[in-house]
PDB file of N, CA, C and O in Angstrom:
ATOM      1  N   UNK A   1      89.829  77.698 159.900  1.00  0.00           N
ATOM      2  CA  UNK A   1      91.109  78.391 159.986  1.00  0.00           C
ATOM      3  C   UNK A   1      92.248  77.375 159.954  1.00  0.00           C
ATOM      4  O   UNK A   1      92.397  76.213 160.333  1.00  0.00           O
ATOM      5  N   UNK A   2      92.886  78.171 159.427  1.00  0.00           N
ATOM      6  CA  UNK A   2      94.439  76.631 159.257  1.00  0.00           C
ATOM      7  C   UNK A   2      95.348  76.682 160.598  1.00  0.00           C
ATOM      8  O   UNK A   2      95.522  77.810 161.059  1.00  0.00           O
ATOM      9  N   UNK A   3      95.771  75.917 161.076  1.00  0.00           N
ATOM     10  CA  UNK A   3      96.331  75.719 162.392  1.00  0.00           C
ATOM     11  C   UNK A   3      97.674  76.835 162.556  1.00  0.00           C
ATOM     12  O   UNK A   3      98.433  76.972 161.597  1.00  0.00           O
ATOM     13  N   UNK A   4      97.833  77.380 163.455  1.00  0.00           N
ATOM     14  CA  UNK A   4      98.824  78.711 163.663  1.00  0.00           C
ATOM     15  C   UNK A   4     100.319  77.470 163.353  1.00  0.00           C
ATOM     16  O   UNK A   4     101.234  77.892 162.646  1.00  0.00           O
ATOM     17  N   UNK A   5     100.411  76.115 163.894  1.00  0.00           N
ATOM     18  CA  UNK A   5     102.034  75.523 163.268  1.00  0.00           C
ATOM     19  C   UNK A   5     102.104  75.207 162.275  1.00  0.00           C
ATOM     20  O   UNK A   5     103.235  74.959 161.856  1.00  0.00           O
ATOM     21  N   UNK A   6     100.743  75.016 161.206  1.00  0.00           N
ATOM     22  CA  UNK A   6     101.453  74.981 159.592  1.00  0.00           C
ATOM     23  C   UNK A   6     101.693  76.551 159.708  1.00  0.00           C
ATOM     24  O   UNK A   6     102.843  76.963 159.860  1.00  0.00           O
ATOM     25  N   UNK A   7     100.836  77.248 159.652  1.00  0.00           N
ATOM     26  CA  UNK A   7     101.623  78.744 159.583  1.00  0.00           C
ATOM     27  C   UNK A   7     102.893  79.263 159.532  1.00  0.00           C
ATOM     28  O   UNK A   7     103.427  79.943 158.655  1.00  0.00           O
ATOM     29  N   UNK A   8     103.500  78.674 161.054  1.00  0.00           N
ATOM     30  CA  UNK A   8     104.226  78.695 161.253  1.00  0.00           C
ATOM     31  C   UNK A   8     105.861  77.727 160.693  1.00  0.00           C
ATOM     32  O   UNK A   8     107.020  78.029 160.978  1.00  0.00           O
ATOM     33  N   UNK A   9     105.466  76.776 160.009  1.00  0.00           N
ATOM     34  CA  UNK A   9     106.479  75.617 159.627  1.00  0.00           C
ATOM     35  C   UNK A   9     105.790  76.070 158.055  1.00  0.00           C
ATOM     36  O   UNK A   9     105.624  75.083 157.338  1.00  0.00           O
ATOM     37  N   UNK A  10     105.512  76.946 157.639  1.00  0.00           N
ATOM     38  CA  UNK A  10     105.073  77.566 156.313  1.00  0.00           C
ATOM     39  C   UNK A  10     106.187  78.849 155.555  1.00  0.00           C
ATOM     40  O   UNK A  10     106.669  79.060 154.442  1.00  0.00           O
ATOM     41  N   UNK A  11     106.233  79.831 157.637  1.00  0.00           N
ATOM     42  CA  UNK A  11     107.183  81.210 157.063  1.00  0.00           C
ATOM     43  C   UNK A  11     108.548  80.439 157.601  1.00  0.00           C
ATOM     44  O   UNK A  11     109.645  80.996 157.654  1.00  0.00           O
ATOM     45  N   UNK A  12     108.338  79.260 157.937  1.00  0.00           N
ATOM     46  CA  UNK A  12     110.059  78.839 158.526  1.00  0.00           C
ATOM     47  C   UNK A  12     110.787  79.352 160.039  1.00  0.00           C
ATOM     48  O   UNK A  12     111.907  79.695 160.417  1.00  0.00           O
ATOM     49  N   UNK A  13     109.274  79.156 160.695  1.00  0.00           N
ATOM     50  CA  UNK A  13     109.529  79.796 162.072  1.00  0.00           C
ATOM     51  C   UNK A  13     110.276  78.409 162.998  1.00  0.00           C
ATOM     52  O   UNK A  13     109.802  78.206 164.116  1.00  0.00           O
ATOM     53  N   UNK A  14     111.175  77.689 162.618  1.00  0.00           N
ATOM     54  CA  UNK A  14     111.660  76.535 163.561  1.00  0.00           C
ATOM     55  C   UNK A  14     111.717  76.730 164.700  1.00  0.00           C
ATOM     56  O   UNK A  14     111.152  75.875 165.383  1.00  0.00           O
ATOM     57  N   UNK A  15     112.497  78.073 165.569  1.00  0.00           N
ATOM     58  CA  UNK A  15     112.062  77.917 167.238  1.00  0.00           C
ATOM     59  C   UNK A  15     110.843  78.064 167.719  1.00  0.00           C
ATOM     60  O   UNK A  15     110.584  77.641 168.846  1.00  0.00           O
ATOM     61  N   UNK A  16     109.811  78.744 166.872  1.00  0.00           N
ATOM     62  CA  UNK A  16     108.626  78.898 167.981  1.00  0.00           C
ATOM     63  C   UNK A  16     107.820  77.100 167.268  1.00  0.00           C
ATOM     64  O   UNK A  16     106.766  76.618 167.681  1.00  0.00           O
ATOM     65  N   UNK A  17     108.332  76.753 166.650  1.00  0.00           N
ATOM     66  CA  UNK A  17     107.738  75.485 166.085  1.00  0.00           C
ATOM     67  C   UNK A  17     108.550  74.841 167.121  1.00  0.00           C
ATOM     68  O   UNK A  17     107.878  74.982 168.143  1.00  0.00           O
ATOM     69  N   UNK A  18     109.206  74.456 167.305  1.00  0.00           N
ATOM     70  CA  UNK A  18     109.923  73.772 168.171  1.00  0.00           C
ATOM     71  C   UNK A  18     109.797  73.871 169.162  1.00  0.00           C
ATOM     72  O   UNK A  18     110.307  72.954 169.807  1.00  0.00           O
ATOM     73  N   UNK A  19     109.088  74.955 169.974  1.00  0.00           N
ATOM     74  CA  UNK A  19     108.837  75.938 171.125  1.00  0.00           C
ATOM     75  C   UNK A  19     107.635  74.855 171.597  1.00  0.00           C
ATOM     76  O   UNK A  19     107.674  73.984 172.466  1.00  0.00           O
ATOM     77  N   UNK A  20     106.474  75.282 170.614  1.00  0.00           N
ATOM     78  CA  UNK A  20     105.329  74.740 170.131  1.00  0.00           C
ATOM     79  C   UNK A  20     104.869  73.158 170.311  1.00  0.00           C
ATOM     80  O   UNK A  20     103.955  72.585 170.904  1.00  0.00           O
ATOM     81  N   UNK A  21     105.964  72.765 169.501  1.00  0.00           N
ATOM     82  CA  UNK A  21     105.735  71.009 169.791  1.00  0.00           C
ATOM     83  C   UNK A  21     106.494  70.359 170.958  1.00  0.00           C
ATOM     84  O   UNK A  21     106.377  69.274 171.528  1.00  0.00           O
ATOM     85  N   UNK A  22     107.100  71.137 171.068  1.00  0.00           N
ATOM     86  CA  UNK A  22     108.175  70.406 172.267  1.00  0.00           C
ATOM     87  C   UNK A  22     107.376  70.535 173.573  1.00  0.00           C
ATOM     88  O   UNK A  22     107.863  70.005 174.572  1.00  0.00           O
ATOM     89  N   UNK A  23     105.829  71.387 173.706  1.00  0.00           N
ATOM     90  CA  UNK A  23     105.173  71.049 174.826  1.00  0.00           C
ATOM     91  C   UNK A  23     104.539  70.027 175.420  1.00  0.00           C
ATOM     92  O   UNK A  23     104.241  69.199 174.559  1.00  0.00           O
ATOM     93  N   UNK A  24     104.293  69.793 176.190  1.00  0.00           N
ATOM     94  CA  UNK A  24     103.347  68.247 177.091  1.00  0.00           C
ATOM     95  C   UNK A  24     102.471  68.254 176.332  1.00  0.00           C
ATOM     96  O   UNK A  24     102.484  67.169 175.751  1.00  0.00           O
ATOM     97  N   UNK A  25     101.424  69.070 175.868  1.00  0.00           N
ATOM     98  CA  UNK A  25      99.907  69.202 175.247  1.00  0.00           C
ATOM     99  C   UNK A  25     100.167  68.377 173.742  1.00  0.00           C
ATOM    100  O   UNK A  25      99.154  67.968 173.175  1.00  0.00           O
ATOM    101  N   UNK A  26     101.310  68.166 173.188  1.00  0.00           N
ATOM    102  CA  UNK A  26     101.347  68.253 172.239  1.00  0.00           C
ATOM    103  C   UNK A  26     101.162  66.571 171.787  1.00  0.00           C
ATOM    104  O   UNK A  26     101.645  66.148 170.737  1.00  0.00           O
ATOM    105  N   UNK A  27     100.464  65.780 172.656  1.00  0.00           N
ATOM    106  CA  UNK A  27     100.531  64.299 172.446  1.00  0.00           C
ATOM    107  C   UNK A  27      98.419  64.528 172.587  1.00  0.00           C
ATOM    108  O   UNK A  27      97.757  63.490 172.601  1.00  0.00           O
ATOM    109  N   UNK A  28      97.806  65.667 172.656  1.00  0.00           N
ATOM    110  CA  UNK A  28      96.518  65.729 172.746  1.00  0.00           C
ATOM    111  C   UNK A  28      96.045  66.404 170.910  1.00  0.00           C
ATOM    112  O   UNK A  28      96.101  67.539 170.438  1.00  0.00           O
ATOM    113  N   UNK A  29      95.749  65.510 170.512  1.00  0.00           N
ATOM    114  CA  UNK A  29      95.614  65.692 168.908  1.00  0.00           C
ATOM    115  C   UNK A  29      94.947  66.782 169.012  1.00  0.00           C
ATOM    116  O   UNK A  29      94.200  67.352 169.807  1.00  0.00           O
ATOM    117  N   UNK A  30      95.645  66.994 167.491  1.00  0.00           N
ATOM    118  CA  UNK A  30      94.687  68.487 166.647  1.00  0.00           C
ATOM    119  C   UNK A  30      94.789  70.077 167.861  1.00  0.00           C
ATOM    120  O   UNK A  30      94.128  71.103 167.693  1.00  0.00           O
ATOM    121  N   UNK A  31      95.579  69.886 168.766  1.00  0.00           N
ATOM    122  CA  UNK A  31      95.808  70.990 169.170  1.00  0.00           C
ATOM    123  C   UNK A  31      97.345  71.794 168.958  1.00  0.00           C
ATOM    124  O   UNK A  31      98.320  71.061 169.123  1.00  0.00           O
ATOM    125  N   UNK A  32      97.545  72.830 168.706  1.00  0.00           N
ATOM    126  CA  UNK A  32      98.391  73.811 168.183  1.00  0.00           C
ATOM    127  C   UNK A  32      99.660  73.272 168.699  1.00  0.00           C
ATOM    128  O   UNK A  32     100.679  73.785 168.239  1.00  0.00           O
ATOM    129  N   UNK A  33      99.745  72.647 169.277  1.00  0.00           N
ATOM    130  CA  UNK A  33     101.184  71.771 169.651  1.00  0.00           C
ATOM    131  C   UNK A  33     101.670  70.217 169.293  1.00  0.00           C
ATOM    132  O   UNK A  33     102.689  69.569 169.533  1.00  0.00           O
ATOM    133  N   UNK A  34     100.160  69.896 168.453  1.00  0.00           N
ATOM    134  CA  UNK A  34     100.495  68.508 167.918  1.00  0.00           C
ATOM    135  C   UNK A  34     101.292  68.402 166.547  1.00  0.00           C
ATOM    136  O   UNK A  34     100.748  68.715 165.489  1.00  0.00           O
ATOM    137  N   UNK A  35     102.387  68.022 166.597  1.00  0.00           N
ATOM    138  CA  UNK A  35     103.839  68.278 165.215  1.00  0.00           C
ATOM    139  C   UNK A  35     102.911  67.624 164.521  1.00  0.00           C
ATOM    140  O   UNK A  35     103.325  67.761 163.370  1.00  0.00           O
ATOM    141  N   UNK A  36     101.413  66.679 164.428  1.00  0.00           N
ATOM    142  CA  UNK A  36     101.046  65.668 163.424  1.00  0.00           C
ATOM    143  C   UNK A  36      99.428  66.942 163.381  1.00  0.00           C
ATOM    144  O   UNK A  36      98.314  66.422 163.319  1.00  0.00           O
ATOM    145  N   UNK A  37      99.494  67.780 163.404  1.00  0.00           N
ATOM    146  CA  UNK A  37      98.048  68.406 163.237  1.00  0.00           C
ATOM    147  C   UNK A  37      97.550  68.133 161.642  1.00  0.00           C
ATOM    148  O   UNK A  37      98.236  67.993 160.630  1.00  0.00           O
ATOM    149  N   UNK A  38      96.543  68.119 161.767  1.00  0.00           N
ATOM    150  CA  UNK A  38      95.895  68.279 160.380  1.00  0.00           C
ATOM    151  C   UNK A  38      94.989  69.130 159.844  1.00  0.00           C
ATOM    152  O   UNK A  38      93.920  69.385 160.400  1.00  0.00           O
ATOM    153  N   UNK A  39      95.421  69.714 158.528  1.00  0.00           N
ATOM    154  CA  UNK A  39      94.872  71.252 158.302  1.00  0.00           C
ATOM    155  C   UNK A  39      93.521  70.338 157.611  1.00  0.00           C
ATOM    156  O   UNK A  39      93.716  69.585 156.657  1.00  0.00           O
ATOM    157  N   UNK A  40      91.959  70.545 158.316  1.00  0.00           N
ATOM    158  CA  UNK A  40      90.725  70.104 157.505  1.00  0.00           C
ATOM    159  C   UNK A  40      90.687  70.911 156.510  1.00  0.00           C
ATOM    160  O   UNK A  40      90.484  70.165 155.552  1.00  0.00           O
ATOM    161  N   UNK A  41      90.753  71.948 156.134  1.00  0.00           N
ATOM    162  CA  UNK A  41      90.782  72.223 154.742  1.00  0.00           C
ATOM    163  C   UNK A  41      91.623  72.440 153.333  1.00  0.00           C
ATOM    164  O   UNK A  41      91.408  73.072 152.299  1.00  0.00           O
ATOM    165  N   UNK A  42      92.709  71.581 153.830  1.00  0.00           N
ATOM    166  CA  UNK A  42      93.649  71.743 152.379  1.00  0.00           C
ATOM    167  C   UNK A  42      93.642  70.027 152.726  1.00  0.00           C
ATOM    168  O   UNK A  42      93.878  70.102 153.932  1.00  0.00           O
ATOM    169  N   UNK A  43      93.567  69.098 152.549  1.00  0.00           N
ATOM    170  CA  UNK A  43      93.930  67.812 151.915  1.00  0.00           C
ATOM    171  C   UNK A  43      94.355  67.246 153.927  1.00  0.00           C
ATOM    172  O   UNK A  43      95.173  66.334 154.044  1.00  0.00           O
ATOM    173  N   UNK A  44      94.018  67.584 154.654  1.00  0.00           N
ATOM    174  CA  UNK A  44      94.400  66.962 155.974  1.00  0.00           C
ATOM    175  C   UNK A  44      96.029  67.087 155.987  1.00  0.00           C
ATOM    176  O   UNK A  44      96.786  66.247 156.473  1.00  0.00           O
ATOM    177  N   UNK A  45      96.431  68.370 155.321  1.00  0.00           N
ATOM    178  CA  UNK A  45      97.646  68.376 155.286  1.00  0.00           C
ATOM    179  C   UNK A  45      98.465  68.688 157.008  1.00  0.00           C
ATOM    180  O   UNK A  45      97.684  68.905 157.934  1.00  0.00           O
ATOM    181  N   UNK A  46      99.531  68.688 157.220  1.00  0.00           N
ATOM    182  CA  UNK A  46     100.234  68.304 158.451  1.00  0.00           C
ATOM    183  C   UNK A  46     101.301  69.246 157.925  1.00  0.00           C
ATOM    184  O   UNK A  46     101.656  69.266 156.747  1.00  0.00           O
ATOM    185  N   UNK A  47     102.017  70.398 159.342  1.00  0.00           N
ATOM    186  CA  UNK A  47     102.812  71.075 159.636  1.00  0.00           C
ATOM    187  C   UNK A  47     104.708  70.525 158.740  1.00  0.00           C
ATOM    188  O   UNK A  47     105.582  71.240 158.249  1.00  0.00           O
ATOM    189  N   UNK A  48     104.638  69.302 158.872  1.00  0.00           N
ATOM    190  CA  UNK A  48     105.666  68.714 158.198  1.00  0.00           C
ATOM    191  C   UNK A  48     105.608  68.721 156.398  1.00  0.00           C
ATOM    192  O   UNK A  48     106.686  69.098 155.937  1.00  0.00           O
ATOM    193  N   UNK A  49     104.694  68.422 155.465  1.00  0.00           N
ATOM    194  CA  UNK A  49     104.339  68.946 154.751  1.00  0.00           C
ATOM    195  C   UNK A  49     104.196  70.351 153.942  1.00  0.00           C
ATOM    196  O   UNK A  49     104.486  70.518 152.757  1.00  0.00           O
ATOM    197  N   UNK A  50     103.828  71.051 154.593  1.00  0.00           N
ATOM    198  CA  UNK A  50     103.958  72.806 154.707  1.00  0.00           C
ATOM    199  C   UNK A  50     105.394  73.263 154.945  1.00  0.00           C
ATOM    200  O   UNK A  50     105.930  74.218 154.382  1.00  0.00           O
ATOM    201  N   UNK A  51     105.848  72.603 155.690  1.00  0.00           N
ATOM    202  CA  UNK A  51     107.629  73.329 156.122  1.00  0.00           C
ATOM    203  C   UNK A  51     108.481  72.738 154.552  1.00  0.00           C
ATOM    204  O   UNK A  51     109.376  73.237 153.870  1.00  0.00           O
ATOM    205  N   UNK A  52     107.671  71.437 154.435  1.00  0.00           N
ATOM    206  CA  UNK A  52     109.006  70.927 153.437  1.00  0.00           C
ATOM    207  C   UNK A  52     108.210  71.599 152.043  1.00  0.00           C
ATOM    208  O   UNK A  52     108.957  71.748 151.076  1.00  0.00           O
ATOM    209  N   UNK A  53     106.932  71.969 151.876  1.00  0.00           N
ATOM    210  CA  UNK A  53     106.765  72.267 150.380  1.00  0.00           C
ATOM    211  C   UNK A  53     107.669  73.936 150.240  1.00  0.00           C
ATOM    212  O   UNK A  53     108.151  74.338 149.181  1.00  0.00           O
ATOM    213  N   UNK A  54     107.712  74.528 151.267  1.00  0.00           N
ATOM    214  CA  UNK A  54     108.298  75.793 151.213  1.00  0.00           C
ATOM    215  C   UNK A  54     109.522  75.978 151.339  1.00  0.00           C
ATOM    216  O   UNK A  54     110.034  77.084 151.166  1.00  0.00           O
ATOM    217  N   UNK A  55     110.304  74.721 151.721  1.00  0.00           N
ATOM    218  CA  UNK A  55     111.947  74.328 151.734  1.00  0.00           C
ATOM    219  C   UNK A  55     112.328  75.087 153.081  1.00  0.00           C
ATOM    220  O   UNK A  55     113.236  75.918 153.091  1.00  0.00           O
ATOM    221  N   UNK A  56     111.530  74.736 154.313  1.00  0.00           N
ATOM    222  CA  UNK A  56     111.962  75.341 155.271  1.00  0.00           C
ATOM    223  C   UNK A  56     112.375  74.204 156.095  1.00  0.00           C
ATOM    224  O   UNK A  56     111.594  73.899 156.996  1.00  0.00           O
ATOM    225  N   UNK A  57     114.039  73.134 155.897  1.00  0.00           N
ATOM    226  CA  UNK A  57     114.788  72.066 156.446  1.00  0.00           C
ATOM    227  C   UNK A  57     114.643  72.184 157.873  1.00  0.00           C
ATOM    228  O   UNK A  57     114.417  71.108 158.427  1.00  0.00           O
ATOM    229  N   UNK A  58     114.736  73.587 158.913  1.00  0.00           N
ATOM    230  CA  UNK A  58     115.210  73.681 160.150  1.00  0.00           C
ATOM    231  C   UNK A  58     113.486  73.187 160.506  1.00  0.00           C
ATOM    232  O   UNK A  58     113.361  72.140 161.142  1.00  0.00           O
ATOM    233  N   UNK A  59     112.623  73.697 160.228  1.00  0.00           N
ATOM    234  CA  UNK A  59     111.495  73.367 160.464  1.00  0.00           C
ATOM    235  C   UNK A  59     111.040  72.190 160.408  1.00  0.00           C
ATOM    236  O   UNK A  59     110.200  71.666 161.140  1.00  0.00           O
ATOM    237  N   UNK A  60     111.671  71.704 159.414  1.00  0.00           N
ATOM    238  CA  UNK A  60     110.968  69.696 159.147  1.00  0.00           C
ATOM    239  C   UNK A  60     111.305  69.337 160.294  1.00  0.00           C
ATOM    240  O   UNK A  60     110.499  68.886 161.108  1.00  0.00           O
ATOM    241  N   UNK A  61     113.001  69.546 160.597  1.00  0.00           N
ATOM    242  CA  UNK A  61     113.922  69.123 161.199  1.00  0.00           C
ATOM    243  C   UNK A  61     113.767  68.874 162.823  1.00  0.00           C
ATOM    244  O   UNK A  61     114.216  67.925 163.465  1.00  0.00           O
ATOM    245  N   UNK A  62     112.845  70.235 163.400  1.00  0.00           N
ATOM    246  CA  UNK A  62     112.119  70.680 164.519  1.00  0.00           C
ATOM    247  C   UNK A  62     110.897  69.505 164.780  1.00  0.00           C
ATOM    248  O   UNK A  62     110.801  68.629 165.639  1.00  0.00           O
ATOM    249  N   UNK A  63     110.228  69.799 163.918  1.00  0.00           N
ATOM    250  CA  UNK A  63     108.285  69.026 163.741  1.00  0.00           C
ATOM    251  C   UNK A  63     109.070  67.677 163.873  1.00  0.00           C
ATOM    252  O   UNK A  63     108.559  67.197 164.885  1.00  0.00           O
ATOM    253  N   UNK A  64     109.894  66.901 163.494  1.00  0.00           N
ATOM    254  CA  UNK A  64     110.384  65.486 163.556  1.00  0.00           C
ATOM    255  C   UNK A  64     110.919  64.872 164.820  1.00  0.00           C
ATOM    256  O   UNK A  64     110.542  63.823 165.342  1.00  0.00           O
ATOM    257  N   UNK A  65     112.180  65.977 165.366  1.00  0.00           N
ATOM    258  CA  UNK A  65     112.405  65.713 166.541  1.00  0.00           C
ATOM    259  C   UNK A  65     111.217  65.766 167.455  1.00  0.00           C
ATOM    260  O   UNK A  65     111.319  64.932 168.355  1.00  0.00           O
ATOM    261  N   UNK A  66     110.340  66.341 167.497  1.00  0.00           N
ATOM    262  CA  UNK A  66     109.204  66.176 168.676  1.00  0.00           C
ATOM    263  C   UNK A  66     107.940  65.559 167.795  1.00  0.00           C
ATOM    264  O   UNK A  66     106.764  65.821 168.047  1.00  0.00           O
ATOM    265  N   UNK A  67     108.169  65.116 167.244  1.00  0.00           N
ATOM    266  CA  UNK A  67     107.121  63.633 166.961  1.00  0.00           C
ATOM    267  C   UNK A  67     106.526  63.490 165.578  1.00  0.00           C
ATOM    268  O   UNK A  67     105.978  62.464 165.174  1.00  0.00           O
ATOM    269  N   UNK A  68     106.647  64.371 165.033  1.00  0.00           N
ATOM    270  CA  UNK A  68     106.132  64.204 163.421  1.00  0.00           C
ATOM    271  C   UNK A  68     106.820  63.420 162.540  1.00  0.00           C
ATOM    272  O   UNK A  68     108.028  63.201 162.633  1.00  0.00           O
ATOM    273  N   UNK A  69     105.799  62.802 161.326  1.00  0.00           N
ATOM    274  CA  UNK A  69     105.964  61.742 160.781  1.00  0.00           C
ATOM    275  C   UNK A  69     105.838  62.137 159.452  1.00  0.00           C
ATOM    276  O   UNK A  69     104.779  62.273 158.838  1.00  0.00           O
ATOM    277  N   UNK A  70     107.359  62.376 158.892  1.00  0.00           N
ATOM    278  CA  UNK A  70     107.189  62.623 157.321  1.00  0.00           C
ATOM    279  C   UNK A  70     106.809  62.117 156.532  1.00  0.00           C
ATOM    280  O   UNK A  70     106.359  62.801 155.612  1.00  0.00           O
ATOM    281  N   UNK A  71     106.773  60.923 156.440  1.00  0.00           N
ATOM    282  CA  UNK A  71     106.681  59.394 155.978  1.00  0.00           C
ATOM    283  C   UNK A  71     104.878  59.657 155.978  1.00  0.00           C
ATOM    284  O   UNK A  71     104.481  59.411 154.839  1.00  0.00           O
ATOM    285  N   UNK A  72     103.880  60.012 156.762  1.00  0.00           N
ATOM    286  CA  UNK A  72     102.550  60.141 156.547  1.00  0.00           C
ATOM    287  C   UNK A  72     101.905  60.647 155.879  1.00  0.00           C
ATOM    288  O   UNK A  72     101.658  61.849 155.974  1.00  0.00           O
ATOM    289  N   UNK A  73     101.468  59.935 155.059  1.00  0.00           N
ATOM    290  CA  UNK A  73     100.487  60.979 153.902  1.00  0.00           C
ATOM    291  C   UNK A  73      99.069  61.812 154.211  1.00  0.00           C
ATOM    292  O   UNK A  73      98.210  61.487 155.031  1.00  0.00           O
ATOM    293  N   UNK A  74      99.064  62.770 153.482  1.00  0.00           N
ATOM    294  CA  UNK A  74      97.819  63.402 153.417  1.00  0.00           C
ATOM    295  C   UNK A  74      96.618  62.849 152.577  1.00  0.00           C
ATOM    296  O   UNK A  74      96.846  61.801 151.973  1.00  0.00           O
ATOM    297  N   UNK A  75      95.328  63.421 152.447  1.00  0.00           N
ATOM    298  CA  UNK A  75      94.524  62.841 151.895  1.00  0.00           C
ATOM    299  C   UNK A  75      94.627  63.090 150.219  1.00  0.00           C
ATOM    300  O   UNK A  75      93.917  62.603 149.339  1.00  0.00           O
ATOM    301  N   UNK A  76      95.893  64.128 150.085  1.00  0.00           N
ATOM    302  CA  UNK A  76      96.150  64.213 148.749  1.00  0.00           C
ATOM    303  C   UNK A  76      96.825  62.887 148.032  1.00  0.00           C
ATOM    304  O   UNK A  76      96.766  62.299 146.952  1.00  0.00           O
ATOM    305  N   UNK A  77      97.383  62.801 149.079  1.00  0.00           N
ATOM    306  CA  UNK A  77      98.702  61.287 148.846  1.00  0.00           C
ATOM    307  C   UNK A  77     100.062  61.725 148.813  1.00  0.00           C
ATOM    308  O   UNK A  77     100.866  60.936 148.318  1.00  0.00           O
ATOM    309  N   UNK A  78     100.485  62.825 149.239  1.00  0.00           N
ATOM    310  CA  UNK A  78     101.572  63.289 149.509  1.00  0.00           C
ATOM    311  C   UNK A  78     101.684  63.195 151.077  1.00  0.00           C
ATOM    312  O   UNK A  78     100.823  63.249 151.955  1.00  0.00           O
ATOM    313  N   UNK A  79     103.009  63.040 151.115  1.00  0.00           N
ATOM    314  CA  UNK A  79     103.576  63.375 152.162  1.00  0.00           C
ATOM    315  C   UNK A  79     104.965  64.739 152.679  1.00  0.00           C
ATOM    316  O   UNK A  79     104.987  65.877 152.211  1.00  0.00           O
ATOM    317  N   UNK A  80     105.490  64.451 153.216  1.00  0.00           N
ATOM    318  CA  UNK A  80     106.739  65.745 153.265  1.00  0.00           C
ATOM    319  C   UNK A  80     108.052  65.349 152.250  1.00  0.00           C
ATOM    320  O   UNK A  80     108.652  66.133 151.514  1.00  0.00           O
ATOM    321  N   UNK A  81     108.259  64.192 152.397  1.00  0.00           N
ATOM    322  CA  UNK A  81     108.875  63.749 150.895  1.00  0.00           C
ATOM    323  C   UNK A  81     108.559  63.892 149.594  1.00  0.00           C
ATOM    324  O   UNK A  81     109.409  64.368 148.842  1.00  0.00           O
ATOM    325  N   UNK A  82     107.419  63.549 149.146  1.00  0.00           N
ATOM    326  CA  UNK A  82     106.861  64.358 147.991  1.00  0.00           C
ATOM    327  C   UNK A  82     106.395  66.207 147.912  1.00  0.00           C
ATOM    328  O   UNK A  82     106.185  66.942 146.946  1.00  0.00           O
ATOM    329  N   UNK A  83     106.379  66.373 148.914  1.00  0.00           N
ATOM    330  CA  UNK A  83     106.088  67.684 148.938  1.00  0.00           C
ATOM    331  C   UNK A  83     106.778  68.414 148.563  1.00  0.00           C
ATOM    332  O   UNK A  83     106.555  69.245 147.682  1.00  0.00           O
ATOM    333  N   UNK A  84     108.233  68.167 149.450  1.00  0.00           N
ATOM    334  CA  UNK A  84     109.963  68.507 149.084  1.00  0.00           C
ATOM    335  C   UNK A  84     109.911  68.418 147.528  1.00  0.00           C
ATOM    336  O   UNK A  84     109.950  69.373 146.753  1.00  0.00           O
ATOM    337  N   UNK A  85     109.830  67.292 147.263  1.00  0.00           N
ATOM    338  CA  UNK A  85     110.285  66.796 145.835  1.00  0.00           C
ATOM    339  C   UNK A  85     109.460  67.590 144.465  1.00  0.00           C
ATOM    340  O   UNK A  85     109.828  67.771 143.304  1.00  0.00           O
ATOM    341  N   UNK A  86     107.978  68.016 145.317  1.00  0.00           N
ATOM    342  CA  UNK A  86     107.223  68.564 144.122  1.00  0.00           C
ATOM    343  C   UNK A  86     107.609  69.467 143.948  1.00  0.00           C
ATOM    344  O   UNK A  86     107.518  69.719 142.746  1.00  0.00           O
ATOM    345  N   UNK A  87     108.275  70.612 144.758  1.00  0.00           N
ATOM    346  CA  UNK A  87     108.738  71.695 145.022  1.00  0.00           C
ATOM    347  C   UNK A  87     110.343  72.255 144.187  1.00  0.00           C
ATOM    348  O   UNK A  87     110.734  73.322 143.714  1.00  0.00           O
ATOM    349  N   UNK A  88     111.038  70.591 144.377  1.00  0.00           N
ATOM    350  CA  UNK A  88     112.252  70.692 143.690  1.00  0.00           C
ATOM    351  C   UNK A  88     112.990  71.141 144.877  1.00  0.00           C
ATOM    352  O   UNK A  88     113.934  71.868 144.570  1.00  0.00           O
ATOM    353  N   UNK A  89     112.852  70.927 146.188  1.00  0.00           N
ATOM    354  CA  UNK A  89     113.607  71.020 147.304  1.00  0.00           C
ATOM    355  C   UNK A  89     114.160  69.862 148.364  1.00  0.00           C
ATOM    356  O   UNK A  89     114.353  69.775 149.577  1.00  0.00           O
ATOM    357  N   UNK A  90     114.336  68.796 146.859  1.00  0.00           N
ATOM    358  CA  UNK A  90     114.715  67.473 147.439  1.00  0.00           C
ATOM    359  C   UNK A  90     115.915  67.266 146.777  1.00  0.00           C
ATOM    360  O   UNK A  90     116.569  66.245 146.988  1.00  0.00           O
TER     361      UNK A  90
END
């Protein structure tokens, strides 16, 4: 199953994403509050990634302030910068 905060940093939900990462839990990997989760079945893709391929800014914007790293690539070789960019939302 894909993690409920790409889901969420997918439909452009920034407060409950923000809600989400901004908890204590969220420094215990791979759980629903980590801004750096990684989806195992699309490319180890990450919540930051997903917000920016769908051009959802308030969302990157959210996942960053509480600890996510746009700058990190997936196992595709993208990151949230290319993602943006593949999208044409750069």
């Amino acid at each position: 199953a894909i993690c409920p905060t790409s889901c969420c940093a997918m439909w452009g939900c920034a407060p409950l994403v923000d809600c989400l990462t901004s908890l204590p839990c969220k420094h215990i990997p791979c759980t629903p509050c980590d801004p750096n989760a990684r989806n195992p079945l699309w490319f180890c893709a990450q919540p930051a990634g997903w917000a920016a391929s769908f051009g959802q800014l308030h969302t990157v914007m959210a996942l960053v302030k509480n600890g996510a790293d746009p700058a990190e690539l997936n196992l595709a070789g993208n990151n949230a910068y290319s993602d943006a960019g593949r999208e044409r939302h750069g």
